[in-house]
C-alpha positions as CSV (number, residue, x, y, z in Angstrom):
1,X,-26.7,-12.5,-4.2
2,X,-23.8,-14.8,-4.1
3,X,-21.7,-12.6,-6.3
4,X,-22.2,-9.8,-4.5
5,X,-19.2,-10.4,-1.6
6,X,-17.2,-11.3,-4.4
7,X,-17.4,-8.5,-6.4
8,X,-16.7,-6.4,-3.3
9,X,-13.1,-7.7,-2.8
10,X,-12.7,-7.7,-7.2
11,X,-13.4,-4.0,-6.7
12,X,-11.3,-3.5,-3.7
13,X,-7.9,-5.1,-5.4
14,X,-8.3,-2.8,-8.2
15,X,-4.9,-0.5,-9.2
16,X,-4.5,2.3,-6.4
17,X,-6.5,5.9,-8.1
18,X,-9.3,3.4,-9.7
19,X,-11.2,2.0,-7.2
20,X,-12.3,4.9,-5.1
21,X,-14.2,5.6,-8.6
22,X,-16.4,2.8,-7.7
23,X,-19.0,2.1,-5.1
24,X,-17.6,0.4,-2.8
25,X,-19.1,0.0,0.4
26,X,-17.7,2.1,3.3
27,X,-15.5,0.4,6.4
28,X,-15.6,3.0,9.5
29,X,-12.6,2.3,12.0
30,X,-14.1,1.4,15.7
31,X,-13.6,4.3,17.8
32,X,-11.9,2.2,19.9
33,X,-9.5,1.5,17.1
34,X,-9.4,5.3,16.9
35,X,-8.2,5.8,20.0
36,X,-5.3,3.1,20.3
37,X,-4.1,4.5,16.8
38,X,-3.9,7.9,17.8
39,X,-2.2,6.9,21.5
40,X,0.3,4.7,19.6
41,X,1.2,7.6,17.0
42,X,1.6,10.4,20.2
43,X,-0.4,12.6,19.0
44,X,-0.3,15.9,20.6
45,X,-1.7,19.5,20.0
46,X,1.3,20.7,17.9
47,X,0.5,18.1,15.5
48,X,-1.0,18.0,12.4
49,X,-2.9,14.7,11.6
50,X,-3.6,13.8,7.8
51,X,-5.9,10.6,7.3
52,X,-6.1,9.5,3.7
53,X,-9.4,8.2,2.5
54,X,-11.1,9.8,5.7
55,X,-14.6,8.0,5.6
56,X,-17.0,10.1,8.0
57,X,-14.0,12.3,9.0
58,X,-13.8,10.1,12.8
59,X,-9.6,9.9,13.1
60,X,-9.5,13.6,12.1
61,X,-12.0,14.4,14.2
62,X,-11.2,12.4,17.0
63,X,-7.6,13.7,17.0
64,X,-8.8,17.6,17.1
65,X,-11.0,17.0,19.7
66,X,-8.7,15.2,22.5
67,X,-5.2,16.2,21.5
68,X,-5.9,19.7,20.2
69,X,-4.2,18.9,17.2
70,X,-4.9,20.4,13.6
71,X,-6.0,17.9,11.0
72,X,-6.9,17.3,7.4
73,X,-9.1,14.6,5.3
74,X,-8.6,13.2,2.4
75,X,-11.6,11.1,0.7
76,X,-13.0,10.8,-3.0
77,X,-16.1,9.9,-2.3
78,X,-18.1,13.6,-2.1
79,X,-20.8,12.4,0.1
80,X,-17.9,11.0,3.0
81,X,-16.7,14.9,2.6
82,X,-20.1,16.5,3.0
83,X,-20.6,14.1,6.2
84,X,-16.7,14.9,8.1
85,X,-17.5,18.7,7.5
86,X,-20.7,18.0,9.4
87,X,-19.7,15.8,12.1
88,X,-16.7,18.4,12.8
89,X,-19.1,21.6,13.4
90,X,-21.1,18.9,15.5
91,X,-18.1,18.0,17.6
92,X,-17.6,21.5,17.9
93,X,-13.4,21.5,15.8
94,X,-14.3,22.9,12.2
95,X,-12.0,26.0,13.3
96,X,-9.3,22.4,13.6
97,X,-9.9,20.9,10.7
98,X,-10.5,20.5,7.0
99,X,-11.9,17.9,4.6
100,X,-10.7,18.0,1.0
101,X,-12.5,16.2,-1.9
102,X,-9.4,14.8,-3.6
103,X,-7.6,11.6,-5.0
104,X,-5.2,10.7,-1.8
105,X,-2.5,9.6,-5.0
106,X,-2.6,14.0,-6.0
107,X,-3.2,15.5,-2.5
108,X,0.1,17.7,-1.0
109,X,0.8,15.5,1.8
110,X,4.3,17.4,3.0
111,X,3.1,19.4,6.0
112,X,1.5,15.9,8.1
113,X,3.4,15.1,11.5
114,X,1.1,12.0,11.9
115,X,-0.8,10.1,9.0
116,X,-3.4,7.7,9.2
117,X,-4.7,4.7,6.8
118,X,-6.9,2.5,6.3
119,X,-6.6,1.5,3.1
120,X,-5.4,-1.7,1.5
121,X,-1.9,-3.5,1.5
122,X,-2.3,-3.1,-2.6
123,X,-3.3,0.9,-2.2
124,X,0.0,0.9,0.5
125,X,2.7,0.1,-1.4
126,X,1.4,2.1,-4.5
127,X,1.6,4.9,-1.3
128,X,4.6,4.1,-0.1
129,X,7.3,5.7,-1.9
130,X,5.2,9.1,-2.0
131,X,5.3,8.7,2.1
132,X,8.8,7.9,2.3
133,X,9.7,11.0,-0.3
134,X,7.4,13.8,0.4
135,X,7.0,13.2,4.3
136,X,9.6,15.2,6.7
137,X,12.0,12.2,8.3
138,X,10.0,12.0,12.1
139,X,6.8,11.9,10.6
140,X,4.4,8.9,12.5
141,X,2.5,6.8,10.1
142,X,-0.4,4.0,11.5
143,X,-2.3,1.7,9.5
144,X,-5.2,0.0,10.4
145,X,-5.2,-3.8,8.9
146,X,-2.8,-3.5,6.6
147,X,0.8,-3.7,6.2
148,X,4.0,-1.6,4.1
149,X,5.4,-5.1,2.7
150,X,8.9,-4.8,3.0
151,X,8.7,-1.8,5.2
152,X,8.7,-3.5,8.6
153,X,7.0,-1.6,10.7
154,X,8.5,0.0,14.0
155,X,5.4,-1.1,16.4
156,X,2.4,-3.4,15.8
157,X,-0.8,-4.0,18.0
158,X,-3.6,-6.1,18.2
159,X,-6.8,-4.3,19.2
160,X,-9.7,-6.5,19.9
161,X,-13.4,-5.0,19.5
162,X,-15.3,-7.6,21.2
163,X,-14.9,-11.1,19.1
164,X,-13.2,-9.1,16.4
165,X,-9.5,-8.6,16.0
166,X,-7.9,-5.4,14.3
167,X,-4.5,-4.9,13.8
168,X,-2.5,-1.6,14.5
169,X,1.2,-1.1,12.4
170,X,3.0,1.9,13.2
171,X,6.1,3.5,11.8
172,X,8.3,6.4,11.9
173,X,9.6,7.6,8.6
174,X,13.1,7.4,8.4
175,X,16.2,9.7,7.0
176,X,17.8,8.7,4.0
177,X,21.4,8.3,5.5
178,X,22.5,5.7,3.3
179,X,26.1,5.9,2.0
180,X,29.3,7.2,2.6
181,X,30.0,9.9,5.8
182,X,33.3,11.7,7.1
183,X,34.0,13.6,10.0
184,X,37.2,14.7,12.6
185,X,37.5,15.0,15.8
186,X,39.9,17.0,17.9
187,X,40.8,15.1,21.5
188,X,43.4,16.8,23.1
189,X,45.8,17.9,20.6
190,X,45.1,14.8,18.1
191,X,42.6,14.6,15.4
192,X,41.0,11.7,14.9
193,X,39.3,11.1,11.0
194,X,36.3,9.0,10.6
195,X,34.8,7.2,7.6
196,X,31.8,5.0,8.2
197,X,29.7,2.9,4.9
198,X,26.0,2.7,5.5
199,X,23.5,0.7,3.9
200,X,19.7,1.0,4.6
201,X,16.6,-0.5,3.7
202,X,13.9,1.3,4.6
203,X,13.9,1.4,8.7
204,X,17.1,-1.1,8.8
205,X,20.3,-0.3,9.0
206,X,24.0,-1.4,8.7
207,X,26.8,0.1,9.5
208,X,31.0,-0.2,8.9
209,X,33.5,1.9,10.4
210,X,36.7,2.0,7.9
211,X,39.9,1.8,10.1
212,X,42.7,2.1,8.1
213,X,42.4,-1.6,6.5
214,X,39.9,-3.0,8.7
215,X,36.2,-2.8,9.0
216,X,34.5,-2.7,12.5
217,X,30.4,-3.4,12.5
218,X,28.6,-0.9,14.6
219,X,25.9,-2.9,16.9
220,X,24.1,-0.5,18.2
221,X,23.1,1.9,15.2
222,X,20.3,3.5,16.0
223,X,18.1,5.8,14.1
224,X,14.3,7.2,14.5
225,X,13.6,9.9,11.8
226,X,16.3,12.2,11.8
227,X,17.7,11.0,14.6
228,X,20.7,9.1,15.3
229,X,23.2,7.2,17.7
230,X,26.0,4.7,18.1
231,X,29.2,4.5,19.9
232,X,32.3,3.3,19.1
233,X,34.9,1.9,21.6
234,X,38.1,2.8,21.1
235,X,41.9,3.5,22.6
236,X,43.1,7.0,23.0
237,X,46.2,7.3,24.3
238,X,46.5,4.4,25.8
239,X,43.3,4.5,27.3
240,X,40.1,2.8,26.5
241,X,37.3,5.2,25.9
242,X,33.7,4.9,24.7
243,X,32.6,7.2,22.7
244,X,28.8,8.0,21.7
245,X,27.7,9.7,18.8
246,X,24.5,11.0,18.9
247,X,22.9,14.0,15.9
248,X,20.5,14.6,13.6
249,X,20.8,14.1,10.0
250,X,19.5,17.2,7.3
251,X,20.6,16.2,3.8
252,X,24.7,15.1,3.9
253,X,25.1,16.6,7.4
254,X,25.1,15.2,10.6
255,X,25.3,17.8,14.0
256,X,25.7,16.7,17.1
257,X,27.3,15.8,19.9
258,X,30.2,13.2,20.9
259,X,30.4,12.4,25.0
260,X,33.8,10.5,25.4
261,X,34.1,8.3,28.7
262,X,36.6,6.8,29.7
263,X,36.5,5.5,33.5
264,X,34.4,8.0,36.0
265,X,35.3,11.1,33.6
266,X,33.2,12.4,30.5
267,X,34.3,15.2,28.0
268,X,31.7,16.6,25.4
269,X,32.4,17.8,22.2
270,X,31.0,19.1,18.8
271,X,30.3,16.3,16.3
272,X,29.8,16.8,12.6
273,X,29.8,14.5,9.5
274,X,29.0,14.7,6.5
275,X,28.3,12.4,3.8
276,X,30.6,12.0,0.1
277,X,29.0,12.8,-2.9
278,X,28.4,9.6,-5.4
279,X,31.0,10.3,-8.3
280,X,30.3,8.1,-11.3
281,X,33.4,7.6,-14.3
């Protein structure tokens, strides 16, 4: 009996797409858990929720029935599918929902505005770069337990289910804006040329503004999905202006908008980069 526990967490630590082949006891998620997962992801009825290695189909189901949303399972284990599709005409949302019998490594993940885990830190990273390629930049991601390693995530939460502590981690998945971008604009009758260098790991970003010789930092980078925003200050004409940037990023273009201040006064204009191509010798 001894052994047992042991070769519970042997099984567990197995490589990601082997050990759903085993027997491995089933973990539910508290409803409670449920609940704070879905309310930190903003779920909402235009949604559609994908929960990988689904269990008794609760998240899914849960997420149909409160928000309105449409969602999709994802478990190996046949038994866990036969039991979601069940619970879902119960709760009255199989018209909401499907359950697919699959390996969560091989199922077409593209469509998900939210995702939901609760696998293991091993299975996550193995996940990971599927997530951060085939998932639409936006897209909400919460884990229950376990982390991305070097993905810090954007949120986390501790949820406590009488004596027992569970923790939520939430992220948004980010655009790949990393490189190069260029971009003009016209103030007056003046053009102004940009070049900013950006590096980016994962969720974090740097950022350099090229000015003539010098480099200027940008602080106050921000970016949530496709999303984007800084501001640069600056002298026009003699006059110091702020100027924030704010877009959204599809492939090598940026669109957006740039409000200049300066003073009381604040002009709006059309804003849009676009980032070099890598050339290699």
């Amino acid at each position: 009996m001894v052994l047992l526990p042991v070769l519970f967490f042997v099984l567990l630590e197995l490589p990601a797409g082997q050990w759903y082949q085993y027997d491995v006891p089933y973990v539910s998620t508290p409803y409670e858990v449920v609940e704070e997962m879905l309310g930190i992801a903003g779920v909402n009825k235009d949604d559609i929720l994908y929960d990988l290695g689904c269990g008794d189909g609760r998240i899914v189901i849960t997420a149909a029935k409160k928000y309105g949303c449409r969602g999709v399972g994802v478990d190996l284990d046949p038994q866990r599918i036969k039991e979601s599709r069940e619970n879902a005409v119960k709760e009255n949302v199989a018209n909401k929902v499907k359950f697919i019998q699959q390996d969560l490594f091989e199922a077409d993940i593209s469509e998900a505005t939210v995702m939901t885990l609760y696998l293991l830190s091993s299975v996550n990273l193995k996940l990971r770069p599927r997530l951060l390629r085939e998932l639409k930049p936006g897209t909400r991601i919460v884990s229950h337990d376990f982390s991305m390693g070097e993905w810090e995530a954007d949120l986390e939460k501790d949820v406590f289910v009488g004596s027992d502590r569970h923790h939520i981690y939430f992220w948004v998945v980010p655009a790949d804006i990393a490189g190069t971008w260029r971009w003009a604009v016209n103030v007056g009758n003046d053009q102004i040329n940009y070049e900013m260098e950006v590096n980016q790991h994962f969720n974090k970003v740097q950022s350099l503004l090229n000015l003539g010789e010098t480099k200027r930092s940008i602080e106050d980078f921000s970016l949530n999905g496709d999303s984007l925003s800084f501001s640069i200050q600056q002298s026009l004409e003699g006059n110091d202006v702020e100027m924030l940037f704010e877009g959204k990023v599809a492939g090598d273009n940026i669109n957006g908008a740039l409000k200049l201040r300066a003073g009381e006064s604040e002009e709006e204009y059309e804003w849009k980069a676009r980032r070099i191509p890598l050339t290699y010798d």
